[in-house]
C-alpha positions in Angstrom: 83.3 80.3 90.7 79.5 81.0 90.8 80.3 83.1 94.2 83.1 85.2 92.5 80.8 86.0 89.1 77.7 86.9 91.7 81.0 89.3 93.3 82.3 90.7 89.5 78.4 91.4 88.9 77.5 93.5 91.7 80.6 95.1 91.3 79.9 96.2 87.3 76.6 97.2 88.0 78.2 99.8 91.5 80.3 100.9 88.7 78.0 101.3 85.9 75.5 103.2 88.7 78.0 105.4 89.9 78.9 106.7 86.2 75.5 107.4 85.2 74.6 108.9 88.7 76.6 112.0 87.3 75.3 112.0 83.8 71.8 111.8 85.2 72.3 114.9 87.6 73.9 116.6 84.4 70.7 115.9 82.6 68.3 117.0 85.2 70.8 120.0 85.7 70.5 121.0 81.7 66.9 120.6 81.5 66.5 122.8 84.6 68.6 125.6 82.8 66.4 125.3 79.9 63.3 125.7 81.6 64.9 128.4 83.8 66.1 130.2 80.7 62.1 130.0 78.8 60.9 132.7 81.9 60.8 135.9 81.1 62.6 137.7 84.1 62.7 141.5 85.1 66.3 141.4 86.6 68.4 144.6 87.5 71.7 145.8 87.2 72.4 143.6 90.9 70.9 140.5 89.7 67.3 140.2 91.1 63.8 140.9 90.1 61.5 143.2 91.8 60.4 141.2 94.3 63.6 140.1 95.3 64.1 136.9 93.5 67.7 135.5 92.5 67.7 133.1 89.1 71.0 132.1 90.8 69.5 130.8 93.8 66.6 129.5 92.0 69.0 127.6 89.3 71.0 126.1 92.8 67.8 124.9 94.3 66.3 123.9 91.5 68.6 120.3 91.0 67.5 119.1 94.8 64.2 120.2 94.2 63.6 117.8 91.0 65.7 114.9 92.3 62.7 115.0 94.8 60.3 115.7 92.0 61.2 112.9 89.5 62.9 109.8 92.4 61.7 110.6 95.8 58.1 111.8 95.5 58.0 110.6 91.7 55.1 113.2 90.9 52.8 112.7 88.0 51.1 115.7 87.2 47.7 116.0 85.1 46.1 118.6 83.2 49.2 121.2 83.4 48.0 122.2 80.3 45.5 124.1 81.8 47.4 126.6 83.2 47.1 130.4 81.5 49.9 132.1 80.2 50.2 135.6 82.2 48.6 136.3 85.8 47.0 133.3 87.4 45.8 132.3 90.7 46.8 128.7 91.7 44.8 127.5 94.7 45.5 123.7 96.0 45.0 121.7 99.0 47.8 121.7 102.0 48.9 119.4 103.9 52.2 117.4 105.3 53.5 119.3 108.5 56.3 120.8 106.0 55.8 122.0 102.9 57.5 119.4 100.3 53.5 120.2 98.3 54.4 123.3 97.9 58.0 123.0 96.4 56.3 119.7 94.1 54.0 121.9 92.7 56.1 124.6 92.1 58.5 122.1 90.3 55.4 120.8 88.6 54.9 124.3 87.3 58.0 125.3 86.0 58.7 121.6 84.7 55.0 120.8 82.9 53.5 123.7 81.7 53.8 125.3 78.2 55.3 128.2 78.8 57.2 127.1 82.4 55.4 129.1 85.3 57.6 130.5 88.5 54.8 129.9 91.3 55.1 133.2 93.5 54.4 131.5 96.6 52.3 133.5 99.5 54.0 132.3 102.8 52.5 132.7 106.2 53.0 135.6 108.4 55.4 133.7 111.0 58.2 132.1 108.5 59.9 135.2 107.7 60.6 135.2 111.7 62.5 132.1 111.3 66.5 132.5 111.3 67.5 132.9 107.7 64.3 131.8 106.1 62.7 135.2 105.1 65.8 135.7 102.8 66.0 132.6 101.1 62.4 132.9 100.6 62.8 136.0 98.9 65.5 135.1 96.8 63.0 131.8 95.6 60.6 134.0 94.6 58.3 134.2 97.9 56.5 136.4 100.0 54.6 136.9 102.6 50.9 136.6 102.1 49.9 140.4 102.1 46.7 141.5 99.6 49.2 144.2 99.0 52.3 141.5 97.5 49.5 139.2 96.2 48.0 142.5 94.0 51.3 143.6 93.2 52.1 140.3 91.8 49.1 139.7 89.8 49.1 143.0 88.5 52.5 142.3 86.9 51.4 139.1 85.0 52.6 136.6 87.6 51.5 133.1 88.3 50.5 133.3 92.3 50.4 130.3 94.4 47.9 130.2 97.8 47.1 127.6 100.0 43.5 128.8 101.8 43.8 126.3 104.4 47.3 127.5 105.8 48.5 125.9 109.0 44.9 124.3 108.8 45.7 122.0 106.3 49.4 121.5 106.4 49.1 120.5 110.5 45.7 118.1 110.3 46.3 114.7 112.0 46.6 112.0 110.0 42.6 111.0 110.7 42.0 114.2 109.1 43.7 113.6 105.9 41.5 114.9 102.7 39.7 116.4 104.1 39.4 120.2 103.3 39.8 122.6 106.3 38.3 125.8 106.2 39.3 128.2 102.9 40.5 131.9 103.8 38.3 134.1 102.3 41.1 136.3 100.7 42.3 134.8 97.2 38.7 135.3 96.1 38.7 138.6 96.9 42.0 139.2 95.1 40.8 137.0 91.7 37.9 139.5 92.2 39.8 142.7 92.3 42.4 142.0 89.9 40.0 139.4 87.6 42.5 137.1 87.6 41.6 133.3 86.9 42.2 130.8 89.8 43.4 127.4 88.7 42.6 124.9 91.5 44.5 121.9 92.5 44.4 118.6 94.1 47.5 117.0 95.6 47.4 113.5 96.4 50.1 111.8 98.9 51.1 114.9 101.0 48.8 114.1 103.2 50.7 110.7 104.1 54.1 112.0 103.8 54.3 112.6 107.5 51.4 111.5 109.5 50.2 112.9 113.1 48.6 112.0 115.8 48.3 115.0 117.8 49.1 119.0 117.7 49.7 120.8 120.6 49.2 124.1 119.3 49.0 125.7 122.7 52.8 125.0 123.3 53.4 125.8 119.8 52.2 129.2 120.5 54.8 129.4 123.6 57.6 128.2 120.8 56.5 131.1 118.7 55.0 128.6 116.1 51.4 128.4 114.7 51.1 125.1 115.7 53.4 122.1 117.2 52.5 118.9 115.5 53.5 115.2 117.2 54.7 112.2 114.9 55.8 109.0 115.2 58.7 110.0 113.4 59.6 112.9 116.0 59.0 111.0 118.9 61.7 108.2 117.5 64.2 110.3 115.2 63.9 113.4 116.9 64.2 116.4 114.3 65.2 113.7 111.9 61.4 111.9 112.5 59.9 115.5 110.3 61.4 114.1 107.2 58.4 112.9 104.6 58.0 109.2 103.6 58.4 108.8 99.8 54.9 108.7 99.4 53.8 109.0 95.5 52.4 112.4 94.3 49.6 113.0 92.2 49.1 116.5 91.4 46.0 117.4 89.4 45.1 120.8 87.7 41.5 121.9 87.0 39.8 124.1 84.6 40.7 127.7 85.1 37.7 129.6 87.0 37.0 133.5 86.7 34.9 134.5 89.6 32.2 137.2 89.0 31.5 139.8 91.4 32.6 142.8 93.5 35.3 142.3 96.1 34.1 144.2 98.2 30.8 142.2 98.8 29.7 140.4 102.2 31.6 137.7 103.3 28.4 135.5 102.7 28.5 136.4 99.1 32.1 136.0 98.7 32.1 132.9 100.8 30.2 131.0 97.9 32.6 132.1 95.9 35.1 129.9 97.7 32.8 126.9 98.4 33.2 126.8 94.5 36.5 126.7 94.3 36.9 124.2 97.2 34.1 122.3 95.5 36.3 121.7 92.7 39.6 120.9 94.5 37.4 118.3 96.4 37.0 116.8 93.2 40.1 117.0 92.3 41.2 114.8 95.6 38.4 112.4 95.2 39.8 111.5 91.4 43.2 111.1 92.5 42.3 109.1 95.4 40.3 106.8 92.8 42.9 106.6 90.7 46.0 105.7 93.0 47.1 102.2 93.3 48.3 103.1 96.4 50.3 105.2 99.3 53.5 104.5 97.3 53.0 103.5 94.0 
């Protein structure tokens, strides 16, 4: 008897979880809508805003994106508040081989902040090479990482996201991990030139999502990539091996900073301009890191 009512239980609860599996993605899908539908968007007569964005591909990528957000990742974000209505520059740390930190805090942006932000996201130069990739971008709202976009974008009230380290950061082996590569000098130039406050960020757990041991960038040159990093995972699973581990995010937002100056100065002048940024963001990892129980939880 005791082994058929251990049966009849797991039974009920398979049942119970597969009904609320669907009331739970209905949830997540209305809440997205509403978010979607607080952004003020500058759509034309063929369904996408200036910069080639498409609400209908952001509202169908937006349900997969926060099932990561909220279950696999399980970000919890601090100081969102601090974000500034209208143009904004939001700077973070980079890291993970792909860029899952970059589609958290976008989710983290559109899902936390008062009004919800859509993070223009400034992509390297090499992605839109990749087979279909430069028009999905696109129609999520990214572009490649011109001063020209990046101006354009600002200029137009848009929140812009930049990460300074670039392949830097995102490729670092796993010894590496928190540790800030070096900044680009540009997205100080541009905060300068359009005065436009930067926000800066610290992510914590993308840089355990998907560890390395070793990047051949010389034979990732050959492959026409920036950089060719070598996992556990990849040398097991193959392709499969560059999924992330459900490591726990912890994404932090700063004060806002307005950066004083001409953008046109020396790069030594502008460069302590970015140490202070990086500065902060440094900070910003070394509180998370403090505060994490750990890897996972």
């Amino acid at each position: 008897m005791s082994g058929d009512g251990d049966g009849a239980l797991k039974h009920a609860l398979a049942d119970l979880a597969g009904a609320l599996l669907p009331l739970s993605l209905s949830r997540l899908s209305a809440e997205a809508q509403q978010r979607l539908a607080k952004i003020p968007n500058q759509i034309n007569e063929f369904g996408f805003d200036p910069y080639g964005m498409s609400p209908d591909t952001l509202r169908s990528g937006v349900l997969p994106s926060m099932l990561l957000y909220r279950h696999y990742f399980r970000c919890e974000v601090f100081g969102a508040e601090r974000v500034p209505p209208g143009r904004a520059l939001v700077i973070a740390n980079h890291a993970g081989q792909l860029p899952f930190d970059a589609m958290m805090l976008m989710m983290a942006l559109l899902l936390e902040c008062e009004p919800p932000r859509i993070a223009r996201a400034m992509g390297e130069y090499f992605l839109p090479r990749l087979p279909f990739l430069s028009v999905l971008l696109a129609r999520g709202g990214s572009m490649v990482g011109t001063p020209e976009n990046c101006i354009h974008m600002l200029q137009n009230e848009e929140c812009v996201m930049v990460f300074p380290e670039g392949v830097r950061g995102m490729n670092k082996t796993f010894d590496q991990r928190y540790q800030l590569q070096r900044f680009g000098l540009g997205f100080a130039r541009l905060a300068l030139a359009t005065r436009t406050p930067i926000v800066p960020v610290g992510i914590v757990g993308s840089e355990e999502q998907q560890p390395s041991f070793a990047n051949l960038e010389g034979l990732g040159r050959l492959l026409g990539l920036p950089a060719l990093p070598i996992t556990p995972g990849l040398l097991a699973f193959g392709p499969l091996g560059m999924l992330p581990l459900p490591t726990k995010y912890r994404i932090y937002f700063g004060e806002p900073l307005q950066l004083s100056g001409d953008e046109d100065a020396e790069d030594a002048t502008v460069s302590d301009q970015v140490e202070r940024v990086k500065s902060e963001i440094s900070q910003l990892l070394s509180r998370g890191l403090r505060e994490r129980r750990g890897i996972f939880s």
